[in-house]
N, C-alpha and C positions, 0 to 999 in steps of 0.2 A: 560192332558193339557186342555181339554175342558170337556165339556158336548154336546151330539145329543141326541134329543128324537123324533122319528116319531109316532104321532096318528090320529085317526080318529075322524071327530067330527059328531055326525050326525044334521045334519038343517032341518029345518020344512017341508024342501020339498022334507022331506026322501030320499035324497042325500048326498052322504058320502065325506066330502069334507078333503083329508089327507091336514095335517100342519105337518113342520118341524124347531124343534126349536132347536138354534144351538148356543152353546155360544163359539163356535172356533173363533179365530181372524184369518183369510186369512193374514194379514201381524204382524204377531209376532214377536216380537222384544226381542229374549235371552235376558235374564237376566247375566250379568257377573259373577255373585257370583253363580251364576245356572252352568254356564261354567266350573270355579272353582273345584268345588264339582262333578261333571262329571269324569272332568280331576284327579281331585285326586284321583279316585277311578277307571276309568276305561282306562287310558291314562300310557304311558309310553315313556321315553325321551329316544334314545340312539347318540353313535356318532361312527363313524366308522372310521377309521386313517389306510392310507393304502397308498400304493407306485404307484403313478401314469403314470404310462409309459410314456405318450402323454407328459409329462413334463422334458424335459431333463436337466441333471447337478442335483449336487446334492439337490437338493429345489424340487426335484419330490414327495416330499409328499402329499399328499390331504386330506384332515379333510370334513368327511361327516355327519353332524350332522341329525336326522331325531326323527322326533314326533307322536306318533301310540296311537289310540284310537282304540280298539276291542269293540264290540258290538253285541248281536246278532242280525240277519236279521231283525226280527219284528220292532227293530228300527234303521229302515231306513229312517223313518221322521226324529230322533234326528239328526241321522249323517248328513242330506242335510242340517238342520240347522245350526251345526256347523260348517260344510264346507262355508257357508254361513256367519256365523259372520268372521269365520278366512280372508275368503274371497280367499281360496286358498286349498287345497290338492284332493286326489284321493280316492275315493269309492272300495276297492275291495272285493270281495266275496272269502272266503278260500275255496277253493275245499274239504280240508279234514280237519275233527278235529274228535281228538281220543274219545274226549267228545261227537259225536254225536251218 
């Protein structure tokens, strides 16, 4: 998403003075087609239909629809972003996977 580069420069008065050159934007703004393209490839929609108890008579159905983007760890920046456009969901870390 960016470019860092830290060097040293040296000045006349053989003093080493580091510079850090940063082309990150602090406030970036997804792209939605970016979003997109994310979600098709690492996103997956399900809905869950189930018998509500707390609802009495027969209308005790409940329909739970829910929206899951897997990721590994290292992007944990993408995911605060897109929690950030959507403007809403939860962060969690899987305890186990068989692929690790």
């Amino acid at each position: 998403m960016g470019l860092e580069i830290t060097y040293q420069i040296k000045i006349l008065s053989k003093q080493l003075n580091n510079r850090k050159i940063s082309s990150l934007v602090q406030n970036y703004q997804i792209n939605p087609w970016f979003v997109t393209g994310v979600c098709d490839g690492e996103a997956s929609f399900g809905v869950l239909i189930y018998l509500d108890k707390r609802i009495k008579g027969r209308q005790g159905w409940a329909i739970k629809p829910s929206f899951q983007i897997s990721l590994n760890s290292k992007d944990i920046n993408l995911l605060l972003q897109l929690q950030d456009f959507f403007g809403c969901g939860l962060i969690l870390k899987k305890k186990y996977s068989k692929w690790s």
